[in-house]
Backbone as a ProteinNet text record, in pm:
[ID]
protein_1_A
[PRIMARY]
XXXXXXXXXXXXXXXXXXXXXXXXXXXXXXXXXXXXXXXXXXXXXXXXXXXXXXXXXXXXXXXXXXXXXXXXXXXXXXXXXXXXXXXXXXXXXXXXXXXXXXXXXXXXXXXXXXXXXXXXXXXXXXXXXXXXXXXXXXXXXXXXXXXXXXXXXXXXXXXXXXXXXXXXXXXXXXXXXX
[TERTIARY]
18752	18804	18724.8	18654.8	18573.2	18649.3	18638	18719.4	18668.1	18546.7	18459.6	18302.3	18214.3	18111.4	18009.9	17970.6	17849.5	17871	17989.2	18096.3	18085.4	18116.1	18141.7	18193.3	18320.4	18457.8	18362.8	18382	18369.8	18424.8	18467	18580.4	18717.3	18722.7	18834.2	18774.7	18639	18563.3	18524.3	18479.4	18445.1	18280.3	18192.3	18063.3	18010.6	18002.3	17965.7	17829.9	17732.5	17605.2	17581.9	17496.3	17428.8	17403.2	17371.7	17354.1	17479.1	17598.4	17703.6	17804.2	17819	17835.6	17956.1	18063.6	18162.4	18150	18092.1	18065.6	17935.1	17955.6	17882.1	17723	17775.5	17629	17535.6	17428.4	17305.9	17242.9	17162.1	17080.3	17027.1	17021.4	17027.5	16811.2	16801.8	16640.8	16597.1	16508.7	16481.5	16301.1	16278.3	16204.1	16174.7	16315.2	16350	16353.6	16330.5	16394.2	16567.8	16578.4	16748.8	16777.3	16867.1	16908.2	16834.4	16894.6	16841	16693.6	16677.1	16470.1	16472.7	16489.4	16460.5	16527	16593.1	16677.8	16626.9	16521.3	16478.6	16331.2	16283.9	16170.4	16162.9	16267.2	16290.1	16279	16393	16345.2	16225.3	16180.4	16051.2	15955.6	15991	15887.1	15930	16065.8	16122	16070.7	16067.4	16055.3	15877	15810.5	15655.6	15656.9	15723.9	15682.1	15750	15845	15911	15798.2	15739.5	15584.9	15538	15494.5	15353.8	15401.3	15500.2	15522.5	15563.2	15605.8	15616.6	15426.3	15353.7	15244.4	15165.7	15162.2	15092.3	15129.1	15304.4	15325.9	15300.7	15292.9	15183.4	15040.6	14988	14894.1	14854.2	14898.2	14912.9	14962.1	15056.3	15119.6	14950.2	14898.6	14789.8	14638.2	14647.7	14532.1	14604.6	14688	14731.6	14751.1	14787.4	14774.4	14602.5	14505.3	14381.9	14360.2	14374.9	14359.2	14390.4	14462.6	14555.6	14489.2	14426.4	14372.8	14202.7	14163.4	14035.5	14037	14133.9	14165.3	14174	14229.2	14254.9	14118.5	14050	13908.3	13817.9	13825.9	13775.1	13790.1	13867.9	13980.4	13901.7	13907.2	13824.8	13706.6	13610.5	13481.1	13431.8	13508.7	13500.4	13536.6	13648.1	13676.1	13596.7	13525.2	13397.2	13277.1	13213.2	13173.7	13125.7	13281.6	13330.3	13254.9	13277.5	13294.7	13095.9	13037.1	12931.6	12811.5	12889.4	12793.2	12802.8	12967.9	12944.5	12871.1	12786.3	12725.8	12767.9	12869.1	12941.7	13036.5	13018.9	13101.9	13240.5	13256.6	13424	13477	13409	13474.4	13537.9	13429.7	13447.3	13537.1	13571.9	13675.1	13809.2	13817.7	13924	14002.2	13875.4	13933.7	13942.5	14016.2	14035.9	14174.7	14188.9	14269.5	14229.5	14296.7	14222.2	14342.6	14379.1	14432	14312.3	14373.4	14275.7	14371.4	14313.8	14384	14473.1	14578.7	14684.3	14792.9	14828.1	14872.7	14872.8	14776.9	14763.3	14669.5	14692.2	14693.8	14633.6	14508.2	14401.3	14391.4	14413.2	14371.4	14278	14228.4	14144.6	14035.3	14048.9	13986.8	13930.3	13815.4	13750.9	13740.4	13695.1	13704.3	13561.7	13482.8	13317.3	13318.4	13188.4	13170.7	13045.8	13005.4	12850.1	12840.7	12706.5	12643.4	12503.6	12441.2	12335.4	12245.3	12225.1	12112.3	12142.2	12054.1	12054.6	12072.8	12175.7	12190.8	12282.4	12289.6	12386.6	12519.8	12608.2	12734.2	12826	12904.6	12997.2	13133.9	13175.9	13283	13365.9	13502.1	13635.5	13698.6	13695.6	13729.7	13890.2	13969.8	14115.9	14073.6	14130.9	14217	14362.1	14403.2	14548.1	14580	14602.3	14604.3	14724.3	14833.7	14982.4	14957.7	15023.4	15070.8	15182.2	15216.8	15305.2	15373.3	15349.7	15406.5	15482.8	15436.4	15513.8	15593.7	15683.8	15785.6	15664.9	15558.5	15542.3	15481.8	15461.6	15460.3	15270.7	15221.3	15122.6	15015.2	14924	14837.8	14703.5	14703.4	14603.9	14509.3	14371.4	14256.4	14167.9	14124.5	14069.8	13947.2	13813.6	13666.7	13583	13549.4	13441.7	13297.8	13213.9	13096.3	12995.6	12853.1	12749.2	12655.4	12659	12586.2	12491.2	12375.6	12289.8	12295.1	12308.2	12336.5	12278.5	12139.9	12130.3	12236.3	12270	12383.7	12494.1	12495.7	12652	12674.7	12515.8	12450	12482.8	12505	12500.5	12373	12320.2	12204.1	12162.2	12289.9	12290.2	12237.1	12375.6	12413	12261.6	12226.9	12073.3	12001.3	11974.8	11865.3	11816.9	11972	12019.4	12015.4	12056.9	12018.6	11853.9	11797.7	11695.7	11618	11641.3	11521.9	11602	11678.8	11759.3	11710.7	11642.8	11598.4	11448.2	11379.6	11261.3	11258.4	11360.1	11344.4	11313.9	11442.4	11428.3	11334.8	11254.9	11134.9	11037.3	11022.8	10943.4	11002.5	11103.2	11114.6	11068.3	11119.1	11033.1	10942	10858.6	10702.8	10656.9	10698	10675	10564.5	10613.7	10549.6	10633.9	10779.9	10845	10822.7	10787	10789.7	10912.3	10917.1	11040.5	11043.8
20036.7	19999.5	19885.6	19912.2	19857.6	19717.1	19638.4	19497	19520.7	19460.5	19433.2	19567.4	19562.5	19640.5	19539.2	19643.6	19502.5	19417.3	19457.1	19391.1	19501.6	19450.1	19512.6	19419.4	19540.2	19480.4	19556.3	19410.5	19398.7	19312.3	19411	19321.8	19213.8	19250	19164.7	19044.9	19068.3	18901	19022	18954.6	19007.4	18925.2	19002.4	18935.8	18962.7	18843.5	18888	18910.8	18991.5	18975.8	18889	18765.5	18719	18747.3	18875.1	18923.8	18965.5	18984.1	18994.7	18850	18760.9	18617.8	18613.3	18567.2	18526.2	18376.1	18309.7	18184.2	18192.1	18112.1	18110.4	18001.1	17971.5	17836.8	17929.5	17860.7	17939.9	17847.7	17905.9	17872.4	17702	17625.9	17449.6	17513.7	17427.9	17431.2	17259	17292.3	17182.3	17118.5	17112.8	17072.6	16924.2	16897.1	16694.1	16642	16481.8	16421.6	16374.3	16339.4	16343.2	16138.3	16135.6	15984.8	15889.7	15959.7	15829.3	15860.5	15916.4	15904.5	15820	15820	15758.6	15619.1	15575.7	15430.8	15368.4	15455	15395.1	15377.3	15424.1	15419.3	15300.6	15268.7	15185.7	15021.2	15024.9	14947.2	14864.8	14927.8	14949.3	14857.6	14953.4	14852.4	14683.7	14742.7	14576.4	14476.8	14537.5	14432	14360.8	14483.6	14451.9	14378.1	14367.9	14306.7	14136.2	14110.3	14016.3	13938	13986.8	13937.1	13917.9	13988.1	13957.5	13833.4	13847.9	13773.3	13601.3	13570.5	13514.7	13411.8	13520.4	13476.4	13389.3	13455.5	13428.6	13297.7	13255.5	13134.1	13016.1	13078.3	12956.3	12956.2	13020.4	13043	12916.1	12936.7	12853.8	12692.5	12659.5	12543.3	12518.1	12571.8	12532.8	12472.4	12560	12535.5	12383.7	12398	12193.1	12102.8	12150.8	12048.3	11993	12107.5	12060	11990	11996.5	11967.7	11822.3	11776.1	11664.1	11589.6	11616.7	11560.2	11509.6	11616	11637.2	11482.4	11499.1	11353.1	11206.1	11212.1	11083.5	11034.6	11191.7	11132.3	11084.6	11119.1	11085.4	10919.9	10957.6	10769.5	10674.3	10728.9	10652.7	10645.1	10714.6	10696.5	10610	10627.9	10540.2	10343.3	10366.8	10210.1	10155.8	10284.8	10237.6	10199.5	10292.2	10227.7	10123.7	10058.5	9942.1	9821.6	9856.3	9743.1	9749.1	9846.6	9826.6	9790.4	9796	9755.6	9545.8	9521.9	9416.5	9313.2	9201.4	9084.2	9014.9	8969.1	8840.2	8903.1	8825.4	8842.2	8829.5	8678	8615.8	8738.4	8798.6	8905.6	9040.7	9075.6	9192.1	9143.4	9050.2	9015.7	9022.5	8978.4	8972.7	9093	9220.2	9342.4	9361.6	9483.1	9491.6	9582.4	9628.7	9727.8	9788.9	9922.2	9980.7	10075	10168	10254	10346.5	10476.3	10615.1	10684.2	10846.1	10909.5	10919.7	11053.2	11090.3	10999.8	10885.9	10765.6	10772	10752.7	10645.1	10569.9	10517.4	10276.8	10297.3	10303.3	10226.4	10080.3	10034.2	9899.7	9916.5	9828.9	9828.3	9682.8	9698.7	9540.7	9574.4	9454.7	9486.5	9370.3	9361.1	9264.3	9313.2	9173.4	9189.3	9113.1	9182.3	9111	9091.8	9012.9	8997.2	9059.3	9089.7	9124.7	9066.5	9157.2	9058.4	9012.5	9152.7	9113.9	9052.9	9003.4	8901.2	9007.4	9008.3	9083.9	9229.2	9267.9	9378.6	9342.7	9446.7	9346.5	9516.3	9459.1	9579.1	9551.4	9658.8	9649.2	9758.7	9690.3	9776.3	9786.7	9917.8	9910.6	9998.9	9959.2	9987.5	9999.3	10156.1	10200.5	10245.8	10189.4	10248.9	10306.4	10472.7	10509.7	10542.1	10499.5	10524.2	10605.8	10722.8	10834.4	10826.3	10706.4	10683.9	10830.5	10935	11032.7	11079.4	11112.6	11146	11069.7	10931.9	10853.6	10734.3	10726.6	10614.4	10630.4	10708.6	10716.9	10672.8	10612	10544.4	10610.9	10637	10729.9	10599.9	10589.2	10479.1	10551.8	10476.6	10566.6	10388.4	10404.3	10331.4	10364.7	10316.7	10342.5	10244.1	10268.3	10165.9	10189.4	10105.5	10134.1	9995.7	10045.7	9927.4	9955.3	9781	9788.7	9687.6	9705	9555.8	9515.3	9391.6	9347	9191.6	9162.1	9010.7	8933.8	8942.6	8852.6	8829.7	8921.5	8894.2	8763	8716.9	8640.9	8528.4	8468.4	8264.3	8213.7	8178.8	8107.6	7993.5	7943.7	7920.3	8013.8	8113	8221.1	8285.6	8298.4	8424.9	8371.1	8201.8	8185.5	8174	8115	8139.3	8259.3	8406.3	8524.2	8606.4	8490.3	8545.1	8484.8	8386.9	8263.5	8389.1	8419.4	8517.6	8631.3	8723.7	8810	8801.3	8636.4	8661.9	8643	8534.4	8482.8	8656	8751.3	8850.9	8906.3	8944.3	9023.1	8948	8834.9	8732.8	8775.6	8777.2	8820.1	8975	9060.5	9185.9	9211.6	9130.2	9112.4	9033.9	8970.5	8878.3	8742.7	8677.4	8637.7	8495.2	8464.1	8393.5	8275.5	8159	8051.8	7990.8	7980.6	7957.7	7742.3
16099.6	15973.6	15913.3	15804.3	15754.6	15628	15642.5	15527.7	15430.2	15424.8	15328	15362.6	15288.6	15226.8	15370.5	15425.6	15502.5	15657.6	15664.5	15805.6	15891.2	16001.4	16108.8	16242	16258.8	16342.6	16484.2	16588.5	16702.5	16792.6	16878	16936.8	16875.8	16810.1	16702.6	16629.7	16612	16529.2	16452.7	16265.7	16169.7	16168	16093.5	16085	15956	15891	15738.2	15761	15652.2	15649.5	15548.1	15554.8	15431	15312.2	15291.7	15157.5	15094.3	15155.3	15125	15114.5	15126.4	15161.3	15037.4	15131.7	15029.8	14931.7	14965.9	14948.8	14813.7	14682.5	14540.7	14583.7	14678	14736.1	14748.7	14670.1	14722.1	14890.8	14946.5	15029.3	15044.4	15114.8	15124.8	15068	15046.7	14967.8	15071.7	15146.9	15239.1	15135	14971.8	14918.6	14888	14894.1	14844.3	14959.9	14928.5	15038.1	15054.8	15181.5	15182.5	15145.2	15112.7	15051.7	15178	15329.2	15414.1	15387.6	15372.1	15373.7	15306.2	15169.2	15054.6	15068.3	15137.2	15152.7	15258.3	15382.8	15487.4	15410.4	15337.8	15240.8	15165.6	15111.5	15021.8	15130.1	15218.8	15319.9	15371.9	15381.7	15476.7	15334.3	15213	15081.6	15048.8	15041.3	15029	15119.9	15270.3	15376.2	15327.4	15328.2	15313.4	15134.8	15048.8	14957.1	14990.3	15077	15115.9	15186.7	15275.9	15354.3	15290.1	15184.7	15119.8	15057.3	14961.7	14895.5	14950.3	15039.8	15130.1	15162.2	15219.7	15244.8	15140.6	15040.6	14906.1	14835	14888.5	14814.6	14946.3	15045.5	15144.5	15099.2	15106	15044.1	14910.1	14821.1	14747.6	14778.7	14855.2	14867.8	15006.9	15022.7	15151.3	15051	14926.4	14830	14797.8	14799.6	14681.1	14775.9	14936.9	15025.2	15028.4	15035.7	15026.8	14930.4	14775.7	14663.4	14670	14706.2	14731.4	14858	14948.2	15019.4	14993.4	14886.7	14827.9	14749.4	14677.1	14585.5	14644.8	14763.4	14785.5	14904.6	14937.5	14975.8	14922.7	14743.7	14652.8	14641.2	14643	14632.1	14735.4	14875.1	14974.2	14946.7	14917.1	14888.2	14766.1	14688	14578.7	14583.3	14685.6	14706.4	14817.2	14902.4	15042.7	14907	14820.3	14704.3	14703.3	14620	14590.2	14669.2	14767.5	14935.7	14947.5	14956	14961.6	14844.1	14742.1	14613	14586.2	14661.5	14650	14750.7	14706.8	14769.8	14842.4	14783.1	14813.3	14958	15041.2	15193.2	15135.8	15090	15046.5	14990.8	14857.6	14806	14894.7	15003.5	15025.6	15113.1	15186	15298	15241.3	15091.7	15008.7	15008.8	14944.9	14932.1	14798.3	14735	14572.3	14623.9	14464.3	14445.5	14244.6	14278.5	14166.2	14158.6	14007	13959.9	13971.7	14036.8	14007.8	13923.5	13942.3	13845.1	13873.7	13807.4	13823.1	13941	13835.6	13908.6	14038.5	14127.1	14232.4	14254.4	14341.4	14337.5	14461.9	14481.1	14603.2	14610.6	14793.2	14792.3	14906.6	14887.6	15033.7	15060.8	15202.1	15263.2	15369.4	15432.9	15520	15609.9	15707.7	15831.3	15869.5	15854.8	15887.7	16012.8	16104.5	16194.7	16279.2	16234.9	16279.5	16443.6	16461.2	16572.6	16603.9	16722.8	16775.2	16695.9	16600.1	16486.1	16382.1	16326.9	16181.3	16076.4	15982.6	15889.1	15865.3	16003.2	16069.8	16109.1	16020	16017.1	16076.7	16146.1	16214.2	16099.3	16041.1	15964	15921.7	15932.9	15985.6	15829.8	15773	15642	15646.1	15562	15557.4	15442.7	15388.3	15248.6	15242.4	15189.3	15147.1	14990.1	15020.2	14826	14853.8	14746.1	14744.3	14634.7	14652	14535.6	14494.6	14361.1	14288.8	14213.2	14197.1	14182.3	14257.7	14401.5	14514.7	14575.1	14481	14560.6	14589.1	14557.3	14641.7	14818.9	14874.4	14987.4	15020.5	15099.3	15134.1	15221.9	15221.8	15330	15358	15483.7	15543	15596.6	15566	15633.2	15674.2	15785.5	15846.3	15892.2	15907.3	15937.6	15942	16093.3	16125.9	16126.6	16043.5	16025.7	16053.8	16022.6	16061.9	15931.1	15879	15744.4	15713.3	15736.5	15654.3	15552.8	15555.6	15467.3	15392.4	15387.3	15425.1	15311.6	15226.5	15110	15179.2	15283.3	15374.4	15458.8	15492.5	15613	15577.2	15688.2	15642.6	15715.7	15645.9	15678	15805.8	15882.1	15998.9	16080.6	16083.8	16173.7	16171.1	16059.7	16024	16085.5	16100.8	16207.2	16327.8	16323.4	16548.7	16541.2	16476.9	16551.3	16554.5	16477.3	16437.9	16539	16609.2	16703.3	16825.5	16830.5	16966.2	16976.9	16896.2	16892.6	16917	16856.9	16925.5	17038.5	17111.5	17239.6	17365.8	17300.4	17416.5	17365.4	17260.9	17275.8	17313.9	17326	17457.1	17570.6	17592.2	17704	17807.6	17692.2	17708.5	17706.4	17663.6	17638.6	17806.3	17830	17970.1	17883.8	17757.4	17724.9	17745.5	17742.4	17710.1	17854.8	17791.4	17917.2	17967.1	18091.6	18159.9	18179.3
[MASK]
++++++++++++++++++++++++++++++++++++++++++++++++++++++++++++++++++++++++++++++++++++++++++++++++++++++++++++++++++++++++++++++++++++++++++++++++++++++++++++++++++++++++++++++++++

């Protein structure tokens, strides 16, 4: 006993054929993607534009840390400058201070200190540039260097090191009398 057009009774189960299909749905079409694709897709972009984006503004904050350090080396070189253009010992022991650009305030001083030779002066230079923009906060750079200098010299000192220097190259010489 036949139900429907296309069936066939076996064993008491009915079996539709497909082409006969009670059901108006056509066939699932596997052409698109399904929502989770497209939401694990989406994912996956967000995360990588979050990185990038991320990177790029270090990136940037790493260019103005240099920028900013570029400046206040500027600052040092300019007040080392300073320290070596002037003559006068008193002065340079004093130190200065100066406005640079984009308001900050360099000071800087030095501590001279003679050595064996006449005119060669060992000296410990301190800058301090405060970046009045940034609160005020102070960055110290310290550097020890060796500079001739005869204007630095006192004319005592220049000649006791100068009779001292011949004495040992008499001496190195084997010329010096005992």
């Amino acid at each position: 006993m036949d139900v429907f057009a296309g069936a066939h009774a076996t064993k008491s189960h009915a079996v539709i054929s497909p082409v006969f299909s009670l059901s108006a749905r056509a066939p699932r079409s596997v052409a698109g993607f399904s929502l989770l694709e497209v939401l694990v897709a989406l994912m996956i972009f967000a995360l990588s534009a979050i990185v990038l984006g991320s990177t790029y503004v270090n990136i940037l904050n790493s260019y103005e840390a240099v920028a900013r350090g570029n400046t206040r080396d500027e600052d040092v070189a300019f007040a080392r400058a300073q320290l070596l253009a002037q003559p006068d010992r008193a002065k340079v022991e004093a130190g200065a201070e100066f406005d640079s650009l984009e308001n900050r305030h360099v000071r800087w001083s030095a501590t001279l200190a003679s050595t064996a030779m006449p005119d060669l002066f060992a000296v410990t230079f301190l800058c301090e540039v405060t970046d009045m923009s940034k609160g005020g906060d102070a960055q110290k750079t310290t550097q020890t260097f060796t500079v001739l200098r005869p204007t630095w010299s006192d004319a005592a000192e220049k000649t006791q090191l100068r009779q001292a220097v011949r004495d040992r190259i008499a001496e190195l010489q084997g010329t010096k009398k005992k």
